[in-house]
C-alpha positions, 0 to 999 in steps of 0.5 A, a space after each residue: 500500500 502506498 503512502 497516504 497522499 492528500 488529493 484536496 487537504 491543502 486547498 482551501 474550500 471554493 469561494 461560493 456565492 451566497 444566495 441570501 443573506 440568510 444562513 439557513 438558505 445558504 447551508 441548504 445549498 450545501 446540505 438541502 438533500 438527503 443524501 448529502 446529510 447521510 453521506 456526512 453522518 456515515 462518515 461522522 458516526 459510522 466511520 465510512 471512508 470509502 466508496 464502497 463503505 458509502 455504497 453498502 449503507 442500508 439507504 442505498 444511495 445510487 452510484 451515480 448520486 454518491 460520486 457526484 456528493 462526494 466532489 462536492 462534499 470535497 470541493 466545499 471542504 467537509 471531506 477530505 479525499 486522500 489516495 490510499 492504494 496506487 494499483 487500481 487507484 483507490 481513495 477514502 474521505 475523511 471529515 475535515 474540521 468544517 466537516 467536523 462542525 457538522 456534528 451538532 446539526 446532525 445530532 439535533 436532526 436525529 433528536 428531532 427525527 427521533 422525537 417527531 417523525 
């Protein structure tokens, strides 16, 4: 196994466009669909790293969904995608500290779930 090489962990998260001056509004643009909340809980919660840890959860997110909120989740700066084996190329994404932040949100979510739903 080759030596763990960061793809994104020096570049700093794209620049967005706020929308609106409202926060809300603005995470949603990040956040606002299911699977991207449940990719961050399985890495946050549950230690998924890689895509196949991502594919085999109970929720099945479809593959073609879950490659394109894993670039985003990187390209915003939530994950971090780091090489882990050079032959087939292979990657796993690890919570950044703004990942990280992400926590509290989605401990309310579940309490809320839990509560409500």
């Amino acid at each position: 196994m080759d030596k763990q090489k960061s793809i994104a962990s020096s570049a700093a998260p794209t620049k967005r466009v706020k929308r609106s001056e409202c926060g809300i509004a603005n995470a949603l643009d990040l956040i606002g669909d299911k699977w991207t909340l449940l990719i961050m809980r399985d890495a946050l919660f549950f230690q998924c790293r890689t895509f196949a840890d991502f594919s085999n959860q109970p929720e099945h997110i479809p593959t073609n969904l879950l490659s394109e909120r894993l670039k985003r989740l990187v390209t915003f700066g939530a994950l971090e995608k780091i090489a882990y084996q050079s032959k087939p190329e292979r990657f796993q994404y690890v919570p950044t500290k703004l990942g990280n932040s992400m926590k509290p949100l989605l401990k309310e979510l579940r309490a809320f779930g839990d509560a409500h739903v």
